[in-house]
C-alpha positions as CSV (number, residue, x, y, z in Angstrom):
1,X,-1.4,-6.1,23.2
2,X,-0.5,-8.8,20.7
3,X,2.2,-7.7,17.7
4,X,-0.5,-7.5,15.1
5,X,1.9,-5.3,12.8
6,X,3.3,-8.6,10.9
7,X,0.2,-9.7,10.1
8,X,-1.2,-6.3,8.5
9,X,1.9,-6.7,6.2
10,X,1.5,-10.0,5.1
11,X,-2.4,-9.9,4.3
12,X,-2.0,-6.2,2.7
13,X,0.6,-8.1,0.3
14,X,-0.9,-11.2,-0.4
15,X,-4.3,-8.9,-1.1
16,X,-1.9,-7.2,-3.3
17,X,-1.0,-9.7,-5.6
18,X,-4.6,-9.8,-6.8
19,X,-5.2,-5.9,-6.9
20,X,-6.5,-5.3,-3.7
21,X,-3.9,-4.6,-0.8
22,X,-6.3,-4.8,1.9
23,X,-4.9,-2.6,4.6
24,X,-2.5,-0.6,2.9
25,X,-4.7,2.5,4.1
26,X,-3.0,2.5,7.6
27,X,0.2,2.9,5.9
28,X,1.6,5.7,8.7
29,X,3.1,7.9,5.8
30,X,-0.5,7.9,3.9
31,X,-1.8,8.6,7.3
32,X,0.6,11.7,7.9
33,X,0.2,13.0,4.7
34,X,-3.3,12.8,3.9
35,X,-4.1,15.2,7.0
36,X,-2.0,17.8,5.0
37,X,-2.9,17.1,1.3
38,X,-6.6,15.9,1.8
39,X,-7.0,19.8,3.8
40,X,-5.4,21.6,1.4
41,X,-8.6,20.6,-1.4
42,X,-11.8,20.3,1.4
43,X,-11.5,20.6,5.1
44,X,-13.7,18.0,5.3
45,X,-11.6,15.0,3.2
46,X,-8.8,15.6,6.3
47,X,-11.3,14.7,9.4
48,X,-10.5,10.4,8.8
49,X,-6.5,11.0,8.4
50,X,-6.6,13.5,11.8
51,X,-8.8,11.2,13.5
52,X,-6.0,8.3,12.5
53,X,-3.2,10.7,13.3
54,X,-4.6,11.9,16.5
55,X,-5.0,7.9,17.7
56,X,-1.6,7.4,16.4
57,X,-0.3,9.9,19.0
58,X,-2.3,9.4,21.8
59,X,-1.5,5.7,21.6
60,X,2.2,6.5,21.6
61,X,1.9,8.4,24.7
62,X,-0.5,6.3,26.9
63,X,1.3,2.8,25.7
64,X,4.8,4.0,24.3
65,X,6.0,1.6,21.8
66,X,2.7,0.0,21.4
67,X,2.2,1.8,17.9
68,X,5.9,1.6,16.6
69,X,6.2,-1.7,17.9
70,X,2.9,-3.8,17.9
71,X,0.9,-2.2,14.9
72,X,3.0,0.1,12.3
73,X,2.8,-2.1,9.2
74,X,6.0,0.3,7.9
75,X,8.2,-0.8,10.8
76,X,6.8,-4.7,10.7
77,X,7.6,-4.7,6.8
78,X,11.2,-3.6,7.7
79,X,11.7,-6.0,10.6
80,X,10.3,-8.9,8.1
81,X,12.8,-7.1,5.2
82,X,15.4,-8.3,8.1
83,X,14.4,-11.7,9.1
84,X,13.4,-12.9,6.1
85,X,17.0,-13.8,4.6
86,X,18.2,-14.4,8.2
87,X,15.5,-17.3,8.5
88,X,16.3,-18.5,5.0
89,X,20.0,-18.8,5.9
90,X,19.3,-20.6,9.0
91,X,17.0,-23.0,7.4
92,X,19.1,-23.7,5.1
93,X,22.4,-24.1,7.7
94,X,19.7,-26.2,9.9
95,X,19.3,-28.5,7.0
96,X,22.3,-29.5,6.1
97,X,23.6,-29.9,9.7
98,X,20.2,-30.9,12.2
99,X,17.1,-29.8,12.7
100,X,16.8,-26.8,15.5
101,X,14.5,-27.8,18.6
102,X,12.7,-24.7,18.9
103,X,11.3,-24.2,14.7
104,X,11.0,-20.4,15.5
105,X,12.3,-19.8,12.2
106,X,9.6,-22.8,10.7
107,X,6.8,-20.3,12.4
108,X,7.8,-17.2,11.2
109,X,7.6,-19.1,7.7
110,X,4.3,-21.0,8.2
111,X,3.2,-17.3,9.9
112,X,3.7,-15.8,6.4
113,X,2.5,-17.8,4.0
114,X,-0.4,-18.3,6.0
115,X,-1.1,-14.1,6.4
116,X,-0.6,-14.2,2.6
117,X,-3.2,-17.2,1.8
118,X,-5.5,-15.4,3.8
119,X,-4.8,-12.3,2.6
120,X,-4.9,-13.2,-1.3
121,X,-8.4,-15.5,-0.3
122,X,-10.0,-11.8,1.4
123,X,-8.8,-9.7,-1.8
124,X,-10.4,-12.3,-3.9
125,X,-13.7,-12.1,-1.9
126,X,-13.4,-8.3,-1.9
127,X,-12.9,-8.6,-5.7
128,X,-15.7,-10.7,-6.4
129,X,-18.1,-8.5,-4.4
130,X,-17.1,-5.4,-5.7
131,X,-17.6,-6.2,-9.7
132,X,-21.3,-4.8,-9.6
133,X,-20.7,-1.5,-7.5
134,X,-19.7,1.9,-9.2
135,X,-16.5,2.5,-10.9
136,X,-14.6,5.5,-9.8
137,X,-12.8,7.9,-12.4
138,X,-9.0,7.7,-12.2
139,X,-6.7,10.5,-13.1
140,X,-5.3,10.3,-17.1
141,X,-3.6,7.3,-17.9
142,X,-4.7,5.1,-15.0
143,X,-3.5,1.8,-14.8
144,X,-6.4,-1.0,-14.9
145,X,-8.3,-0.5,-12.0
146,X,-7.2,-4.1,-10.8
147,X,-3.9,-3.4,-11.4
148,X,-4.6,0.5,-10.2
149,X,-5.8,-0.3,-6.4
150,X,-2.6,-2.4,-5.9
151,X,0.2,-0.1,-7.3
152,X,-1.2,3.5,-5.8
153,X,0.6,3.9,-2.6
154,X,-1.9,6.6,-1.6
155,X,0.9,9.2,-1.4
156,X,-1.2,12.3,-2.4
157,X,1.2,13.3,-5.2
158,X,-1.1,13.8,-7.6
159,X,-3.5,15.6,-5.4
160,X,-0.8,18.5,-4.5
161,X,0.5,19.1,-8.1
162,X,-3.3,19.1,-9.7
163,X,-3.6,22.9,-10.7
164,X,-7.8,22.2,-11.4
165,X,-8.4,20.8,-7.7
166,X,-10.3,18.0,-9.2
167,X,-8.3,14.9,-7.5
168,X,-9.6,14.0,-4.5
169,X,-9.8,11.1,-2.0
170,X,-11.9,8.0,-1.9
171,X,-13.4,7.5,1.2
172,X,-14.9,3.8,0.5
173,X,-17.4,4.7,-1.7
174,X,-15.9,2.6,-4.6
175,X,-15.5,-0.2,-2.2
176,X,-12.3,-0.8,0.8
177,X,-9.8,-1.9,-1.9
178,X,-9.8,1.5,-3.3
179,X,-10.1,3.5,0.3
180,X,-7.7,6.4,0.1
181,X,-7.2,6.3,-3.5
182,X,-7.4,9.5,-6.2
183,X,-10.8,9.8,-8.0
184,X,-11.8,12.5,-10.1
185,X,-14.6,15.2,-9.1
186,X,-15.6,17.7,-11.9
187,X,-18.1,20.0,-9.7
188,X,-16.3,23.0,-9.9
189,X,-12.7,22.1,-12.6
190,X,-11.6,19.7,-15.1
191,X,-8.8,17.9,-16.2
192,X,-6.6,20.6,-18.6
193,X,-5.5,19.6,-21.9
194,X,-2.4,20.8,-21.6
195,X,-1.6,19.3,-17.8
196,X,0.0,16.1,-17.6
197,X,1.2,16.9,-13.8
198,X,0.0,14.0,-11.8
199,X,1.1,11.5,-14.2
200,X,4.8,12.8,-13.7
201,X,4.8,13.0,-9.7
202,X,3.0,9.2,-9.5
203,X,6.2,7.5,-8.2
204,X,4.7,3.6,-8.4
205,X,3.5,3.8,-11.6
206,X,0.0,3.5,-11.2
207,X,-0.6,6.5,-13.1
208,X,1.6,6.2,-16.4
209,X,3.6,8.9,-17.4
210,X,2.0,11.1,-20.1
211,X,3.3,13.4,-22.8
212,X,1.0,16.7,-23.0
213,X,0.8,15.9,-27.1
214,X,-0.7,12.3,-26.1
215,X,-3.4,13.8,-24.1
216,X,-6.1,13.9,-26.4
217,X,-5.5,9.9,-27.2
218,X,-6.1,9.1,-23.6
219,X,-9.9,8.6,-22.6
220,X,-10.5,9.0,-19.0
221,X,-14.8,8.5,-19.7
222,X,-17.5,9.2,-21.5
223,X,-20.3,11.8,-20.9
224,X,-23.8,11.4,-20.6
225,X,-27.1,13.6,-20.8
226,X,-30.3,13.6,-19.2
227,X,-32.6,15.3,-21.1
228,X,-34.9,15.3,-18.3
229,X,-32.3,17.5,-16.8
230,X,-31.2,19.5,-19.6
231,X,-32.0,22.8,-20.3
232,X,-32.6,22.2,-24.3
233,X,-35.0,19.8,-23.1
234,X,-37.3,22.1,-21.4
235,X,-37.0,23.9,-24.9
236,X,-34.6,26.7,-22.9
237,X,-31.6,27.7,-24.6
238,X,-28.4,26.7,-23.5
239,X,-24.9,26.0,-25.4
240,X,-22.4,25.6,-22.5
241,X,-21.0,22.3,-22.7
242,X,-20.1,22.7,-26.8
243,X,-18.3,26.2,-25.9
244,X,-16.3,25.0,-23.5
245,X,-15.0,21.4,-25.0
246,X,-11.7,21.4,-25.5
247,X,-11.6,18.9,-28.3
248,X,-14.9,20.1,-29.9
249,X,-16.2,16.8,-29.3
250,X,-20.2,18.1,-28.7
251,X,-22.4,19.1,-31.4
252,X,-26.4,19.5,-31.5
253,X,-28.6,17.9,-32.9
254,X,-32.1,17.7,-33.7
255,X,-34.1,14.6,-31.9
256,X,-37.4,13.4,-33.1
257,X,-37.8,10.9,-30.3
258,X,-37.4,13.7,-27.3
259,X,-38.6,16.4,-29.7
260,X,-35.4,18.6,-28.4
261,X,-32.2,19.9,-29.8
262,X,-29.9,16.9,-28.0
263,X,-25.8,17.5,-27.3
264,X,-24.7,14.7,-29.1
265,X,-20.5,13.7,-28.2
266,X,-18.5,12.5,-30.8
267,X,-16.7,10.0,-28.6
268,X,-13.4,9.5,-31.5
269,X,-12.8,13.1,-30.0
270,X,-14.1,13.1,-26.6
271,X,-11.6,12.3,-23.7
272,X,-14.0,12.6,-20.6
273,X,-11.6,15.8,-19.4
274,X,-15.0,17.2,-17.7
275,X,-15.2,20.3,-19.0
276,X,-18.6,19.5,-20.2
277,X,-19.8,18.8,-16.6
278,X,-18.2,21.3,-15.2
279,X,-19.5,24.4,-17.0
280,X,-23.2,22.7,-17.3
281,X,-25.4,25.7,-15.1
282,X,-27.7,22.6,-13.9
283,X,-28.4,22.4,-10.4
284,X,-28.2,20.7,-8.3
285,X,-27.5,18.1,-10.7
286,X,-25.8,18.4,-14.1
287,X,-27.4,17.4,-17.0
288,X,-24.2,16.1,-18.3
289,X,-21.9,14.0,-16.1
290,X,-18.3,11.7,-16.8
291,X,-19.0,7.9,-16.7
292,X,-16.0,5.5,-16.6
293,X,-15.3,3.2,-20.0
């Protein structure tokens, strides 16, 4: 089996450097982890990471080594951490003395530039055909989502420490860059105004830190109501999503068009925390769901 470990590496960080590290999914820590944290929210989010884990394993035992040494882009990214200045130092010694016969070290070089080309050309592609698909909802105080894909090491941090339950995995529906990454579900919790935990356990950076009095200045999205699904608009009465804002950011109103009282959001106080959605008695689908900004 060919050492295909380096190569993971190298494309996953020249995919980084424009926001999409390609296959930092099979990361063996995100692996191990998200069999645990993933289970802990919904069974099902942990099937994908056991599937990986239980591969993993077997393939260690029927071809020892052939994981650890052929494919784990952890250990290939510490072996390159290792020859990276040994090759400089030798290029630089074969320089100023004669040029080596063999040009392993030459390889190794024209290996990684040519892993991170290709890797930085796949991102952009990726990029390019993701800008008309759905945008996910990040946790508060989420990075750009450019910038986002590339710093969240997929960790599950924020997914353990959430006391609502509303972080959960992406499992490609927001496109491969984003594979693994937290997204926000408000089906059954929403994002407390006085919790700021997953912004203090994010160790990369992707999610800013966040003071609990700078909550309500941080928009997460925006909601949005179909009358065709509310209950005001089938002239039924119905005053959930106002009693349970946070920031008193819905009112009613009276619309002529619809001929319906309409929850209108003030969006100066409205942070997309989900409340609204959550509490909406709709089913199955709310009448008032989070859209990103």
């Amino acid at each position: 089996m060919p050492r295909v470990g380096p190569w993971i590496v190298v494309l996953t960080l020249g995919g980084a450097c424009l926001g999409y590290p390609l296959l930092l999914w099979l990361d063996p820590l995100a692996i191990f982890t998200g069999v645990f944290v993933a289970g802990e929210r919904h069974l099902g989010y942990a099937v994908w990471p056991a599937v990986g884990f239980a591969t993993v394993l077997l393939a260690s035992i029927l071809w020892p080594h052939s994981w650890c040494g052929r494919v784990c882009p952890l250990g290939a990214f510490q072996d390159l951490l290792y020859a990276g200045p040994r090759s400089v130092r030798r290029i630089a010694r074969r320089s100023a003395v004669s040029l080596d016969a063999t040009g392993a070290d030459d390889g190794l070089s024209r290996r990684l530039l040519l892993g991170a080309v290709a890797g930085a050309g796949a991102a952009g592609i990726a990029s390019w055909a993701g800008t008309d698909g759905p945008r996910p909802l990040r946790p508060p105080n989420a990075r750009k989502e450019s910038l986002f894909v590339g710093l969240c090491t997929r960790c599950g941090n924020c997914l353990r420490s959430c006391p609502s339950g509303i972080i959960e995995r992406d499992l490609g529906r927001y496109g491969w860059s984003g594979f693994w990454t937290p997204v926000l579900n408000f089906r059954n919790g929403y994002c407390h105004e006085g919790c700021t935990q997953c912004t203090e356990v994010c160790p990369s950076g992707a999610l800013l830190r966040l003071r609990v009095e700078d909550k309500g200045r941080v928009r997460i999205g925006l909601p949005r109501v179909d009358m065709n699904v509310c209950l005001l608009g089938d002239n039924r009465e119905c005053s959930a999503c106002a009693r349970w804002c946070p920031y008193d950011a819905v009112r009613y109103r009276w619309c002529e068009t619809e001929y319906a009282v309409k929850p209108e959001i003030d969006p100066h106080k409205c942070t997309g925390c989900g409340a609204c959605e959550a509490v909406c008695p709709t089913k199955p689908d709310r009448a008032i769901v989070i859209f990103p900004v």
